[in-house]
VOTOR-800968 format. One line per 8 residues: number of its first residue (from 1); their letters; for each residue x, y, z of C-alpha. Coordinates in steps of 0.5 Angstrom, whole numbers, plus 500, padded with zeros to 3 digits. Layout:
NUM	a	X/Y/Z  ...
END
This chain:
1	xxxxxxxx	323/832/622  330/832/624  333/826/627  333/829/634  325/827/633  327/820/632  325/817/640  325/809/640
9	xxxxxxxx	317/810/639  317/813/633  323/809/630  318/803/632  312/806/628  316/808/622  319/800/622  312/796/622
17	xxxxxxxx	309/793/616  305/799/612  300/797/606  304/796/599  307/800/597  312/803/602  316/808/598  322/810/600
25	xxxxxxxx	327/817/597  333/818/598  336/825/596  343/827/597  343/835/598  348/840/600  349/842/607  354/848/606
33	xxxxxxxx	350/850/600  343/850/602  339/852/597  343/850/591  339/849/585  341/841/584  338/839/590  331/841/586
41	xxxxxxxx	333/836/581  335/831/584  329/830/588  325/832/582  328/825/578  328/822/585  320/822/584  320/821/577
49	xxxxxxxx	323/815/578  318/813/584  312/815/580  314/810/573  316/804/578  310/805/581  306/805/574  309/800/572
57	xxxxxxxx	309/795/579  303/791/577  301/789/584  299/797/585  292/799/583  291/805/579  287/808/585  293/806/590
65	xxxxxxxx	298/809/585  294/816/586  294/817/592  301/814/593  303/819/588  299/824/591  303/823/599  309/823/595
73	xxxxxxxx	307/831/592  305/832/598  312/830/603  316/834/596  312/840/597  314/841/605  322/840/604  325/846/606
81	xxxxxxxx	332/846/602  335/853/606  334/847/612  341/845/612  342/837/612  346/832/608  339/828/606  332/828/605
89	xxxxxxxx	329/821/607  321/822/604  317/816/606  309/815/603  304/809/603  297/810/602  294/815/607  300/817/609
97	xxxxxxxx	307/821/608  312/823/612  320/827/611  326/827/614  332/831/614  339/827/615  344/829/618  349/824/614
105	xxxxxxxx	351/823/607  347/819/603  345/815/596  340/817/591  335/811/591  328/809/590  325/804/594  318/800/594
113	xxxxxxxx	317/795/599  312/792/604  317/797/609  320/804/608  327/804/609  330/805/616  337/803/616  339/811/614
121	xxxxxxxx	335/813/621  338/808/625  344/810/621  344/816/623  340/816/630  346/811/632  351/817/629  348/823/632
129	xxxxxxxx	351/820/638  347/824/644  351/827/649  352/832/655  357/837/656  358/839/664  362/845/664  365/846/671
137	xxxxxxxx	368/853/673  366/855/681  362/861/679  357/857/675  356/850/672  352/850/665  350/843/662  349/843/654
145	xxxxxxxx	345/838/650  349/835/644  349/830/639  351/829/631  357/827/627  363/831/631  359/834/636  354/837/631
153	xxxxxxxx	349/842/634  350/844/642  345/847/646  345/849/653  340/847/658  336/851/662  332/848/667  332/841/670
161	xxxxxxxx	336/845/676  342/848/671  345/853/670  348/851/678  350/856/682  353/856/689  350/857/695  352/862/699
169	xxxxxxxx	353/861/706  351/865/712  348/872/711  357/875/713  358/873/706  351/874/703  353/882/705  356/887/700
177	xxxxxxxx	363/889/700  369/885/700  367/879/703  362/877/698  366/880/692  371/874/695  367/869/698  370/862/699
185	xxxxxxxx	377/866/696  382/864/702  383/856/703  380/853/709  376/847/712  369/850/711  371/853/703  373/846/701
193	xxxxxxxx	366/844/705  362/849/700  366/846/695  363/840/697  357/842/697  357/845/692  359/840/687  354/835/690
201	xxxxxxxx	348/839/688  353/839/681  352/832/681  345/831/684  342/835/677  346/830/674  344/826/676  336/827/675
209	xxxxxxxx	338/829/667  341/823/667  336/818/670  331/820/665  336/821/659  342/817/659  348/820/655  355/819/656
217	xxxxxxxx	358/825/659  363/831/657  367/834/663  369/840/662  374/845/666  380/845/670  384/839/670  383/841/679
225	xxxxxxxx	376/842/678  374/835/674  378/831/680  374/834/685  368/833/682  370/826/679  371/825/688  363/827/690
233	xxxxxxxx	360/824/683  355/818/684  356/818/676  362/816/674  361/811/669  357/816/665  363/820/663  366/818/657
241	xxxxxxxx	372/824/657  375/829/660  377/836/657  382/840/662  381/847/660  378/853/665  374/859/662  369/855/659
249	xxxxxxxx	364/857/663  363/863/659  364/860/651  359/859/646  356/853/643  361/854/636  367/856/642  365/849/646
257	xxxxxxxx	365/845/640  371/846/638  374/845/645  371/838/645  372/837/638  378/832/640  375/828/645  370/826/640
265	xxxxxxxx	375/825/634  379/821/640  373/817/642  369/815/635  376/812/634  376/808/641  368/805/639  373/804/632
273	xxxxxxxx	377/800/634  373/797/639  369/795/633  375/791/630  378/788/637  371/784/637  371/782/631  377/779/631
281	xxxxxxxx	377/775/639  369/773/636  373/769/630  379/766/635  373/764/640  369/761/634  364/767/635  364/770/629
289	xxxxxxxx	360/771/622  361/775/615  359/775/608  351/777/607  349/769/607  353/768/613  350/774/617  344/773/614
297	xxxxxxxx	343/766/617  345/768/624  341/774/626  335/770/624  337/764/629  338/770/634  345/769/635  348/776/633
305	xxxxxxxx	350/780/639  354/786/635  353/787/627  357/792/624  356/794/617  360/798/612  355/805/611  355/805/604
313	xxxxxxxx	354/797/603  347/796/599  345/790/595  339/787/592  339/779/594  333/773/593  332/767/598  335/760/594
321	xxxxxxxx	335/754/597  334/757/604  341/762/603  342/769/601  344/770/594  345/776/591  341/780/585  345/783/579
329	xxxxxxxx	344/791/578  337/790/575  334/787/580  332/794/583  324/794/582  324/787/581  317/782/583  321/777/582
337	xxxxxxxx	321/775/591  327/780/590  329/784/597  331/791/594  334/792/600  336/785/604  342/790/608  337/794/611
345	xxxxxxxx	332/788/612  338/785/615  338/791/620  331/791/622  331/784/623  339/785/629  335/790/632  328/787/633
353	xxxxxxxx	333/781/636  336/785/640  343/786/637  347/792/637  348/796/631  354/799/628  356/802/622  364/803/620
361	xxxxxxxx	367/806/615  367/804/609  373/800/607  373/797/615  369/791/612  372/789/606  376/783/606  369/781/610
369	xxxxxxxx	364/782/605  363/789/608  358/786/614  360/781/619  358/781/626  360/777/633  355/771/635  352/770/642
377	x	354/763/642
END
């Protein structure tokens, strides 16, 4: 499955508590070399791994290692490696196997546990930023669908009232000949009424699209056609940014795409910087957390209102003495009431409550511990 197919009721099936074991892999894979051969062999080792730790666990009984081992085989067999993606996420647990394809770079890693490993899906969801793109032109008005890192995939909506299109106002324009070729080309009161009109019936399939799939919204077109659109729209929160540049109407995906490539550079770090002013007002007013303990605590009172997390951060950690602390390097794989995962239990844990999830760069949190978050009291 793509990450498209990530809608909040499968994320809340493949986060609930599976029968151990749940294995987790992580392949990273070529997305501009589709197919090339090292991909075979880093999930081949991948699921060697899995197999020697299953065989090794002592709570796994033979009977529930074949079958996992058997779900294993079986996600394996369904990756397509000419699918262009930047990771492979397989999941299986007795009875049940499923693959993902994931559109951001990821580690390779093998985890067991009660759950599978979600934090690249929300991590990727979160990423995959679902947006509309409103093209304005006079003629025609088409909406695009699209989400992914910088823009990622563009598609175009047909249906749902788009592409719109004028009306044409009474019969002496609908005849053939100059009027029609020059409708609505002389200034006048009634022109900027169907104007209007027009924009308005813009808005209202917006509108639609929107009530039941809201996303920030692009605008795009001359800067004289966003205005006016902006003065008859019911909808002006949901835009985001506005791209003055007229002839879009006709532009294909990839030529779209790079008109909106530096809005989306503009506003991912707009969201970054944001990120970052929150952390520091929370610390000033006293609202702050950082360090995996720290955090770890809050978002188990209920606290968290945003927790931000480096995308690489990965760490094992053990409870002592009710605080987190952190496991050494071997301790993957370990019985021993080690969390394999504690960052991407942590994850699950803000979401499940309520928090707001966002993953930075790495580096962005490195004087913090590389995860800190901002409390609600």
């Amino acid at each position: 499955m793509d990450i498209g197919d990530l809608t909040d009721a499968v994320l809340k099936d493949v986060r609930r508590p599976r029968t151990y074991p749940a294995v987790s892999l992580l392949v990273p894979t070529r997305r501009r070399e589709p197919g090339n051969p090292e991909d075979k062999v880093r999930l081949r080792n991948a699921l060697t791994e899995a197999k020697r730790r299953l065989g090794e666990d002592p709570k796994v009984s033979r009977d529930v290692r074949m079958d996992v081992e058997k779900q294993l085989d079986a996600a394996a067999s369904e990756v397509d490696f000419l699918h262009p993606a930047e990771g492979l996420l397989l999941l299986a647990a007795p009875g049940e196997h499923q693959l993902w394809y994931l559109p951001r770079p990821v580690p390779q890693r093998v985890v067991i546990n009660g759950t599978f490993l979600t934090r690249n899906l929300v991590a990727a969801r979160i990423g995959e930023e679902p947006y509309w793109a409103l093209v304005l032109s006079d003629g025609e008005t088409r909406l695009w669908s699209g989400g992914g890192p910088h823009g990622g995939h563009l598609e175009e909506v047909t249906g749902d009232g788009f592409p719109v299109t004028p009306a044409i106002p009474d019969q002496v324009d609908a005849l053939p000949g100059a009027n029609f070729a020059n409708y609505g080309s002389r200034p006048s009161p009634y022109r900027t009424e169907r104007e209007r009109q027009y924009l308005r019936s813009v808005d209202g399939a917006l509108g639609r699209v929107l009530e039941r799939d809201p996303r920030p919204v692009y605008l795009v077109g001359l800067p004289v056609s966003l205005a006016r659109f902006e003065e008859v729209s019911a909808h002006g929160g949901a835009v985001t940014a506005r791209v003055g540049r007229g002839g879009a109407a006709s532009a294909t995906a990839a030529e779209l795409r790079g008109l909106l490539g530096p809005a989306f550079d503009d506003c991912h770090e707009r969201r970054r910087v944001d990120i970052q002013r929150r952390l520091v007002d929370a610390r000033g007013q006293r609202r702050y957390a950082a360090g995996l303990d720290e955090v770890w605590q809050t978002v188990q009172e209920g606290r968290m209102a945003l927790l931000a997390v480096e995308e690489g951060y990965e760490t094992a950690a053990r409870v002592e003495d009710g605080h987190l602390v952190v496991a050494g390097p071997d301790a993957a794989g370990s019985p021993d009431g080690v969390h394999e995962d504690i960052v991407d239990e942590l994850v699950e844990a803000a979401l499940d409550k309520g928090s707001e999830v966002r993953f930075v760069p790495d580096g962005d949190l490195a004087e913090e511990g590389h995860i800190a978050g901002v409390l609600r009291f």
